[in-house]
C-alpha positions as CSV (number, residue, x, y, z in Angstrom):
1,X,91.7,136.3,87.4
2,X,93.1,133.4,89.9
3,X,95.6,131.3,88.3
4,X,93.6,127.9,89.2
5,X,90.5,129.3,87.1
6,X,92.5,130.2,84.2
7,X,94.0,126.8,84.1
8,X,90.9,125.6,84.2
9,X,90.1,127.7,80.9
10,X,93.0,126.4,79.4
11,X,91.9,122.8,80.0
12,X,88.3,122.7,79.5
13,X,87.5,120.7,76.3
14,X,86.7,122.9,73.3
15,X,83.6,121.3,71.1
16,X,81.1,120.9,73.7
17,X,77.9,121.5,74.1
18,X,76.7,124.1,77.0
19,X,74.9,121.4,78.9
20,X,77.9,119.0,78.8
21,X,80.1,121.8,79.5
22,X,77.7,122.5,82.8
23,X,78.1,118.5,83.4
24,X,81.8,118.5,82.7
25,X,82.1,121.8,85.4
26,X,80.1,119.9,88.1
27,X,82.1,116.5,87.8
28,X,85.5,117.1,86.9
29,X,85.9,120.4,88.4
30,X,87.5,121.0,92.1
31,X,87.3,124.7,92.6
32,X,83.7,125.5,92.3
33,X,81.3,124.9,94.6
34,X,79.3,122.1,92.7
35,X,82.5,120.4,91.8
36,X,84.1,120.1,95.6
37,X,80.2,119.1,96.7
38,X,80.1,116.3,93.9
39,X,83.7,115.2,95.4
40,X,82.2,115.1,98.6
41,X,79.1,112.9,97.6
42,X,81.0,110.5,95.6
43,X,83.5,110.0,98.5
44,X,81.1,109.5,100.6
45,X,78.4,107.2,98.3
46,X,82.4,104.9,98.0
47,X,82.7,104.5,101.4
48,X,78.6,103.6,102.2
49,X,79.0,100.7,99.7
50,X,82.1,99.3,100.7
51,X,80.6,99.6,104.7
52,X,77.5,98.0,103.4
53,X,79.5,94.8,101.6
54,X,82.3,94.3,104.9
55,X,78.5,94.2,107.1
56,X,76.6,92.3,104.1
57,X,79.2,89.5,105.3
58,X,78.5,89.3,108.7
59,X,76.2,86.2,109.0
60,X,74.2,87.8,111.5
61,X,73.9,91.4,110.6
62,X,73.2,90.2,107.0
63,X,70.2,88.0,108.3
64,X,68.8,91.1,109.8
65,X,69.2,93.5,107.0
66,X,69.3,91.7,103.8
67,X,66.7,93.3,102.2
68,X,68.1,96.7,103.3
69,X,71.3,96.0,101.8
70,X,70.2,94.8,98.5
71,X,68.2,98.0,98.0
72,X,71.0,100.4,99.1
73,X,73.5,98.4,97.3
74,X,71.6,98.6,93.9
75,X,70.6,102.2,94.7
76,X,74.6,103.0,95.4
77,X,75.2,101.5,91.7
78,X,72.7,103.1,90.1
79,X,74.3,106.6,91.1
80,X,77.5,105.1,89.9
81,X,75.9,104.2,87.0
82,X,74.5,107.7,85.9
83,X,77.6,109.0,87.1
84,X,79.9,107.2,84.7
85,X,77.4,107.7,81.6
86,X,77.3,111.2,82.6
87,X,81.4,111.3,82.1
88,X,81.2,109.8,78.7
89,X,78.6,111.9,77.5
90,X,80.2,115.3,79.1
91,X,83.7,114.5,77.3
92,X,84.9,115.2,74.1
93,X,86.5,111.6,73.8
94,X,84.5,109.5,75.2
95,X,86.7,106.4,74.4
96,X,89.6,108.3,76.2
97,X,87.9,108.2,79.4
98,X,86.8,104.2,79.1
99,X,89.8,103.1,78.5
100,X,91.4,105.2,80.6
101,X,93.1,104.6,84.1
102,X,90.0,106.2,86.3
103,X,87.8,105.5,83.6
104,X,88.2,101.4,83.9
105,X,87.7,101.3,87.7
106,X,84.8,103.1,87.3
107,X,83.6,101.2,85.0
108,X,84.7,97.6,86.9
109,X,83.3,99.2,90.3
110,X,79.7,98.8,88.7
111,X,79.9,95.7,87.3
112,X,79.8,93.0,90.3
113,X,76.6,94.6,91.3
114,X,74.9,93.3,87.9
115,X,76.4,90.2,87.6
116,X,75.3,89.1,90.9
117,X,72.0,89.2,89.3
118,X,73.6,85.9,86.9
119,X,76.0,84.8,88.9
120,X,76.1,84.1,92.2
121,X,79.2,84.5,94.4
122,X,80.7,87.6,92.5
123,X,79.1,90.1,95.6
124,X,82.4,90.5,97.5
125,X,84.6,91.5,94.4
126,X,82.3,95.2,94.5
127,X,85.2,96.2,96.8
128,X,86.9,96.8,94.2
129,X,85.3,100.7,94.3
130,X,87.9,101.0,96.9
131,X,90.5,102.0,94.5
132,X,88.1,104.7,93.1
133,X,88.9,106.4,96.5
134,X,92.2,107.1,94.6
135,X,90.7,110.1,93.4
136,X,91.1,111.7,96.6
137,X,94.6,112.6,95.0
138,X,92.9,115.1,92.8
139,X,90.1,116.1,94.9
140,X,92.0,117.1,97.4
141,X,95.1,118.5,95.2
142,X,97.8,116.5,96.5
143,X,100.8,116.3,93.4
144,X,103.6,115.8,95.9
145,X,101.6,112.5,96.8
146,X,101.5,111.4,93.1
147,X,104.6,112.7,92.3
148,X,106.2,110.4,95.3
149,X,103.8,107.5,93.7
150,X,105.7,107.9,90.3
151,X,108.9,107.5,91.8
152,X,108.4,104.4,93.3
153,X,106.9,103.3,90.3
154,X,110.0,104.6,88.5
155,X,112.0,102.9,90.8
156,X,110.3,99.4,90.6
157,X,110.4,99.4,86.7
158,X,114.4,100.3,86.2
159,X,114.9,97.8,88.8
160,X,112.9,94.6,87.0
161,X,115.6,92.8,85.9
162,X,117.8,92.7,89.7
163,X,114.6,91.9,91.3
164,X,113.6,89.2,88.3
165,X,117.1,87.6,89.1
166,X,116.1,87.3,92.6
167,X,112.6,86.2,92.7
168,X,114.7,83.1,89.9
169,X,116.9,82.4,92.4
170,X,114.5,82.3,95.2
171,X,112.8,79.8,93.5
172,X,115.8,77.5,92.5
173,X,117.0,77.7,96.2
174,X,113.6,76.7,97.6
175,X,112.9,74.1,94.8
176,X,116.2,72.4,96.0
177,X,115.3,72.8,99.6
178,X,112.1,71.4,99.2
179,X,113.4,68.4,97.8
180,X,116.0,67.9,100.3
181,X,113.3,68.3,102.9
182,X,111.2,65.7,100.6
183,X,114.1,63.3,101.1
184,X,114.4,63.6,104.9
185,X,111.4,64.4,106.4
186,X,108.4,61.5,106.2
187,X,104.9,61.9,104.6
188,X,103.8,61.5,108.6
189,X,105.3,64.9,108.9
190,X,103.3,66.9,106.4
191,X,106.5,66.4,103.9
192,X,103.9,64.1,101.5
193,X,105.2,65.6,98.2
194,X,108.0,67.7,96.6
195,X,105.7,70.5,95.7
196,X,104.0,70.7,99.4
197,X,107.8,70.3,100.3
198,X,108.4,73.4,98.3
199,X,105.6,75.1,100.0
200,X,107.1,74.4,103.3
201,X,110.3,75.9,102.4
202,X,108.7,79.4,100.8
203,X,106.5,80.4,104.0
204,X,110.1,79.4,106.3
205,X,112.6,81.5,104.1
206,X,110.2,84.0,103.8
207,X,110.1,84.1,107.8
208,X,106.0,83.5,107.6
209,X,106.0,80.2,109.1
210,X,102.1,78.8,109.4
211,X,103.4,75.9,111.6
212,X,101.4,73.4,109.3
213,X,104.1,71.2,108.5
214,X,107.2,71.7,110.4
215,X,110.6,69.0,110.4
216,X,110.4,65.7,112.9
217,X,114.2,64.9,112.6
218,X,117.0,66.0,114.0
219,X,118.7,66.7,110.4
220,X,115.1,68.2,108.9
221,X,115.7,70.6,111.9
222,X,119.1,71.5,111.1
223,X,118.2,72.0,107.2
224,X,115.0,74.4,108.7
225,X,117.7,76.3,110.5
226,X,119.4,77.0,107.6
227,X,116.6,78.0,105.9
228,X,115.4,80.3,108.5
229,X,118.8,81.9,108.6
230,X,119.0,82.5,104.9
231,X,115.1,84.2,105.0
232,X,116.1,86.8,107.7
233,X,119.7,87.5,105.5
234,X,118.1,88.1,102.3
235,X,114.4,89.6,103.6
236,X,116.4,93.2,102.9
237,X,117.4,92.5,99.5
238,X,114.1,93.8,97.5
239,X,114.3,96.7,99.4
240,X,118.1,97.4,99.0
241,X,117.3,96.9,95.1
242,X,114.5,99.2,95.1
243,X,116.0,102.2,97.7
244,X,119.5,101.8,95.2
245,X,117.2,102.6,92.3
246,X,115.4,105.6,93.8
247,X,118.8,107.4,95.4
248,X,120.5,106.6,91.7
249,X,117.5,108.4,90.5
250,X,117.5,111.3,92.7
251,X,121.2,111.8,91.8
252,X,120.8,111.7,88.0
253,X,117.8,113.8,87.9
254,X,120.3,116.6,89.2
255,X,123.1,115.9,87.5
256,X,121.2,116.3,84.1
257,X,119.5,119.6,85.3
258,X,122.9,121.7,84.9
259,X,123.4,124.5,84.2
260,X,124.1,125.9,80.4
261,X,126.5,128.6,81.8
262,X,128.2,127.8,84.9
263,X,127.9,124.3,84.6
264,X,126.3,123.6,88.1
265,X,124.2,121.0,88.9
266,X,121.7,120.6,91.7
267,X,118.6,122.4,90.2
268,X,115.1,121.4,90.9
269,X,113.3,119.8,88.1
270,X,111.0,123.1,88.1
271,X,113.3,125.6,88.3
272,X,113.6,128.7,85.7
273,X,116.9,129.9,86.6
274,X,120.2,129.0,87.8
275,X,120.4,129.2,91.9
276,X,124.4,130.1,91.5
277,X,124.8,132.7,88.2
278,X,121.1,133.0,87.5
279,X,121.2,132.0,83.9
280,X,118.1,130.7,82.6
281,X,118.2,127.5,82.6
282,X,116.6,125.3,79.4
């Protein structure tokens, strides 16, 4: 018997019904026939809704179509609908799945539809299926791709307190910035206000620079200088923070996965045995 099938024995919820089990097979499984054509349609039923909201927004393709879009749109949802009942009625633990990562966006990918029915203006947040193309991960079998996600993630959350000391002193050295730019500058030059001051300062240090406001006087200028110099030196620093954190992490991970007889270090996370004395590792 394949290895994948008998992995899916192992996993398949004990306590079920044979209905929900033929439900379950259908929308969670990837390696029969029904499950990778379910994949398929959902992919596809994601990416007809999200087409249908960015042309929904065109003034003059919505004119056209509007009553076209509303029907596909609520027919789109209703799918979605059944499909997310059908996953709480086809697991075990229901309350698992709805609180659950997957289980959330599928659940706030439906909504927007219905309260556009109440309230108006809530139409454009129904992108928010996008994410649900995130299950593409699974569908398509790619670990290595979430494995590298978890990293990064890794990385991001052991580095939180450098980056936290940044982001503080960003905002002290723009806050003083902005308020020598307040003092300088004149309200006829956008610089009305120490906070609008401040916002002047965060889009030039950050090297983003709308142009909306921009310094009149010769020692505004020099000040925006400085600033402009000090965004392109300290652009890299996040990333320095966060590429430290991830090469620190590649290094322990191996030098914890040693070897219980010779000692070596250097083994995969996955490995069985030592690659130098072949002594099984633990």
């Amino acid at each position: 018997m394949p290895k994948k099938v008998i992995n899916n024995l192992r996993e398949k919820e004990v306590g079920l019904k044979p209905w929900q089990e033929k439900i379950q097979e259908v929308i969670t499984g990837t390696e029969t026939r029904m499950g990778k054509l379910f994949d398929i349609w959902l992919l596809i039923m994601i990416l007809a809704s999200i087409v249908v909201i960015m042309l929904e927004s065109v003034p003059s393709i919505q004119k056209l179509y509007a009553h076209e879009f509303i029907v596909i749109e609520f027919t789109i949802t209703g799918l979605f609908t059944i499909e997310y009942l059908l996953r709480i009625i086809s697991t075990k633990h229901p309350l698992r799945y709805m609180f659950s990562f997957f289980g959330l966006i599928d659940l706030v990918s439906i909504l927007p539809t219905y309260l556009t029915l109440f309230i108006s203006g809530t139409k454009p947040l129904t992108v928010i299926r996008a994410l649900r193309f995130l299950r593409i991960f699974r569908i398509l079998e790619l670990s290595n791709f979430t494995k590298g996600a978890d990293t990064i993630i890794k990385a991001l959350y052991e580095s939180r307190h450098k980056i936290g000391v940044f982001i503080i002193s960003m905002l002290t050295i723009v806050i003083i910035l902005g308020a020598i730019m307040f003092s300088i500058e004149s309200p006829e030059a956008g610089f009305t206000s120490i906070p609008r001051s401040i916002y002047w300062a965060i889009i030039t240090i950050t090297t983003v620079g709308y142009g909306d406001i921009a310094p009149m006087t010769p020692a505004g200028q020099a000040v925006a200088s400085i600033i402009m110099l000090i965004g392109y030196s300290i652009i890299a620093v996040p990333t320095g923070i966060v590429s430290a954190e991830i090469v620190r992490g590649d290094k322990l991970k191996y030098q914890l996965h040693a070897c219980p007889k010779c000692s070596e270090t250097g083994h995969e996370l996955d490995a069985e045995f030592c690659k130098f004395c072949g002594e099984k590792l633990k």
